[in-house]
N, C-alpha and C positions, 0 to 999 in steps of 0.2 A: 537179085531181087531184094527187096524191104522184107523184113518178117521183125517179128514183137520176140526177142529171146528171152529166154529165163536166163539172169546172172543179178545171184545173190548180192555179190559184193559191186556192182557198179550203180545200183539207183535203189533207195530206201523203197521202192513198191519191187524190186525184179525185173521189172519188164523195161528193154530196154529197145530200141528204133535200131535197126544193124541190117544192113545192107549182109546176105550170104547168098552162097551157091545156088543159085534155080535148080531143082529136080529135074530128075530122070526118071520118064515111069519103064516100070517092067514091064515083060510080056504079057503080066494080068493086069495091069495098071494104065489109069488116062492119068493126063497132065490137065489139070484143071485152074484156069485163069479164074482166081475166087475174087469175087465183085462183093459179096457183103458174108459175115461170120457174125453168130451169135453167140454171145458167152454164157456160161450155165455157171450153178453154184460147183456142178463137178470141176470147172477151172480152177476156183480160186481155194477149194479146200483141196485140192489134188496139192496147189501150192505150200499151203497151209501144213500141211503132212508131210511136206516132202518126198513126195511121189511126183518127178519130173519128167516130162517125155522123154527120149532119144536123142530126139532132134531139138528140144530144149524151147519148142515150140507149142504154147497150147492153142485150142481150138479148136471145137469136135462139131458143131454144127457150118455148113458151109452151103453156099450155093454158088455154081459159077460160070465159065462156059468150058467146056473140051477142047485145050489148045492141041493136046497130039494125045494117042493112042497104043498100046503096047502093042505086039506083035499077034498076040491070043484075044488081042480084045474082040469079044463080039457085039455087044449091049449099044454101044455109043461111037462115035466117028466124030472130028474136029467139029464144032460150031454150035454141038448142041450144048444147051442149057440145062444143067444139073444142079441137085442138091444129095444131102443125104450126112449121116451123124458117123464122121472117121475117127471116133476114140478108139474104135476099133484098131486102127492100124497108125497109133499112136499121136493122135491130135494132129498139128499140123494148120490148123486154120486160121492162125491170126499172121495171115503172108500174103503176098501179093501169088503165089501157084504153091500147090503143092497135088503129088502122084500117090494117088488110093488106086486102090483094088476096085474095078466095076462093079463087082459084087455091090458096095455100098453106098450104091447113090440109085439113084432114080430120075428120070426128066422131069423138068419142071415146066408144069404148061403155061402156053405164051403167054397165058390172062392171067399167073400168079405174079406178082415181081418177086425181083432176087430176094428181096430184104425181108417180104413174107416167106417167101420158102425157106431163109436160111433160121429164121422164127421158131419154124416146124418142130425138125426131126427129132432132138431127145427130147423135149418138155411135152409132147403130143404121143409120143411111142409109150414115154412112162404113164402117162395120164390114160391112153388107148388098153394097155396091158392092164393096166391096175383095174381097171373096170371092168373090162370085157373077159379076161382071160384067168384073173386069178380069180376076182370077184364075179365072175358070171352071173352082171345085170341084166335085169328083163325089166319088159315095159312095164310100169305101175308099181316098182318097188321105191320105197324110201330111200331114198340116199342121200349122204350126209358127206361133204366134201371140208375134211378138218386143212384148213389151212389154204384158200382158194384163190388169194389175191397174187400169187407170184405163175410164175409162167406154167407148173404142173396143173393149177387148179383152175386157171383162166381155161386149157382145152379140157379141162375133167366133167365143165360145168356145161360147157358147152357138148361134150359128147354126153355126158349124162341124160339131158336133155334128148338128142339124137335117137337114143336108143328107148326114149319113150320114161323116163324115171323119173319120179317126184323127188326135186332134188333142193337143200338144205349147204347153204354156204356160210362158212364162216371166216370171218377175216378181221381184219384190223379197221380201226375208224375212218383210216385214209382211201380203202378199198372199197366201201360201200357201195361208191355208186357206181363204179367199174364193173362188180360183180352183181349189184343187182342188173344194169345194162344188159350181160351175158347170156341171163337167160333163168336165174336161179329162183325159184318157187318163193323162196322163203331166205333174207339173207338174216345173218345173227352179228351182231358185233361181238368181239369175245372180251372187251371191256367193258360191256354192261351185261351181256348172261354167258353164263354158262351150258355152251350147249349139250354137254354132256352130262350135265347133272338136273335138265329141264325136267325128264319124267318122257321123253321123247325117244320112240323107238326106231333103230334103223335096219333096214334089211340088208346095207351095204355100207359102211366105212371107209372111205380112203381119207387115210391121216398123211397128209404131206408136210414132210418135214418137221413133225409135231415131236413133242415132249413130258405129254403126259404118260402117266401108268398104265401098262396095258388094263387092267383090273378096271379103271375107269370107261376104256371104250368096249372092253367086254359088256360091262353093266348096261350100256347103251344099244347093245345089236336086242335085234326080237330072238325069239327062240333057235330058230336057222338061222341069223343074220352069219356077215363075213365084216372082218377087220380085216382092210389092207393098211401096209406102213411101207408109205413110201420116204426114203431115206430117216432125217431126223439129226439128234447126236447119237455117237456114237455107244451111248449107256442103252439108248431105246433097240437101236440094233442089234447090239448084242442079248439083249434080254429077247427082244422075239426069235431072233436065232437059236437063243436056248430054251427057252419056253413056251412057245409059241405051240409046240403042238400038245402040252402039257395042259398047256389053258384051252386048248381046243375041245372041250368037254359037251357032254349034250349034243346038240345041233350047231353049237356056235364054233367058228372057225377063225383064227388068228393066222393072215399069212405076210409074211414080209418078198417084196418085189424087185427083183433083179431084172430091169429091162433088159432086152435085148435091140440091138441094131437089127431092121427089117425091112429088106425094100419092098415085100409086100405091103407089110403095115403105112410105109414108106407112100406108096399108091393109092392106100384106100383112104390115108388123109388127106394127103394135096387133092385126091377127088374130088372129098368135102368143100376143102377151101375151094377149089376153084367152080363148085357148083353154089356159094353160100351159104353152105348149110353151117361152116365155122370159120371164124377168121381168126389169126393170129393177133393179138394184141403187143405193137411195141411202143416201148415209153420211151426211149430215149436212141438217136443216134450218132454215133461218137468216129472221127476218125485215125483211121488206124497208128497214129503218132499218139493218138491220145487213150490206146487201150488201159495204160496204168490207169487213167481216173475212170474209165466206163467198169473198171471192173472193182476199185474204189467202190463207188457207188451203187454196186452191185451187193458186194460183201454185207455193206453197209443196213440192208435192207431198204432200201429206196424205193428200190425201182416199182412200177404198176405194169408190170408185164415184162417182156421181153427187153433185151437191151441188146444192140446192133453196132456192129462196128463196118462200116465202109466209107470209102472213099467216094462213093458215088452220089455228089451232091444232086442232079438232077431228079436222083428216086425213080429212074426208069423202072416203066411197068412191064418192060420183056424184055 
């Protein structure tokens, strides 16, 4: 089969076009013929760090169809149409098949296509958790989505929304009209204000990716309010890991988000999508000869949304 390998020393991006072994799934495991894979900023700083898969293959978002089935499988049988986020069981997605564990997928309904479902599962699972689980939104709170133009804050804004919250996006000058589109009360350019130092209070924060002091988005929540931080650099992460329940003083709570892979959560998105209540947003798609530059361009901060890699020029919608 074609798969995208990491080797350092043959092509100035890593990623190189190489024909290997087709997998074997285990007793817990389907073989899954992946039709499109989405790449997240996890790919390329995973690279960045030097933190490589196994299989020397990345790829954590997938959707595809069930070519065979382990001997324990019970969830799935050949033919069906899946998705679901396998960083869990070491990436793997940028191939023509690769064998996960049932555990982490889920079916995708006829009416989503591959290309929206492989969209999904990690930028909708951190954007779902961030909100719901650490930040425990309710209807008619303020909420303030720092950093809303890349794929976490596209479903943040839109679940934000869903869940009934007066929601506040900010983004870059390029994102404007994407995020106003989405659904967002109030967007901010962060090159003409400062949304954090308006005089504007939030009863919920999720800073995606962001890089300011925590001491700044504290000063921002109401008396109760919550700071989520979803990833960032690594100075911001390690400072809420260390301080974070330090600065948790009064009513106001700082907490940093470690998504988890969920095929519940997994369900109750594709639900949305495929009832309209959210849709994935992709900006560009690339095929899979050409993942070095989609993921280029990714690094880069380009992209308006989601960025896809498949082979499947037609764009079939089942």
């Amino acid at each position: 089969m074609k798969a995208i390998v990491y080797d350092k020393s043959s092509s100035p991006d890593a990623l190189v076009l190489r024909e290997v072994e087709k997998p074997s799934p285990l007793n817990n495991e389907v073989l899954v013929n992946i039709v499109a894979t989405s790449i997240n900023a996890a790919d390329y700083r995973s690279m960045r760090m030097g933190i490589i898969p196994k299989r020397k293959i990345f790829g954590a978002d997938i959707a595809g169809i069930v070519e065979a089935a382990g001997k324990n499988v019970q969830k799935f049988k050949p033919g069906d149409a899946v998705f679901g986020d396998i960083a869990g069981s070491g990436f793997g997605g940028l191939a023509e098949y690769v064998a996960v564990p049932e555990t982490l997928l889920a079916l995708k309904p006829l009416e989503v296509s591959f290309e929206n479902a492989a969209a999904v599962p990690m930028a909708s699972l951190t954007a779902l958790q961030g909100l719901r689980d650490l930040g425990q939104i309710r209807p008619e709170q303020s909420v303030l989505i720092y950093g809303a133009g890349g794929g976490v804050g596209n479903f943040a804004i839109q679940l934000a929304n869903y869940f009934g919250a007066e929601v506040t996006a900010v983004c870059s000058p390029g994102n404007i009209e994407l995020v106003g589109s989405l659904g967002a009360d109030r967007v901010i350019d962060y090159t003409r204000e400062d949304a954090l130092k308006s005089g504007s209070r939030y009863d919920l924060i999720l800073a995606v990716n962001g890089d300011r002091p925590l001491s700044v988005y504290k000063r921002a929540l109401t008396p109760n309010g919550v700071l989520v931080v979803v990833g960032g650099g690594l100075s911001q992460v390690i400072k809420t890991l260390l301080f974070g329940k330090l600065m948790s003083t009064g009513g106001k709570k700082l907490r940093i988000l470690r998504a988890k892979p969920s095929t519940k959560d997994l369900e109750f998105i594709i639900g949305l999508v495929e009832k309209g209540k959210i849709k994935p947003i992709i900006d560009r798609q690339f095929r899979l000869q050409d993942t070095a530059e989609a993921m280029r361009y990714l690094s880069q901060g380009h992209a308006h949304g989601k960025v896809i890699i498949s082979d499947n020029s037609l764009n079939l919608s089942k």
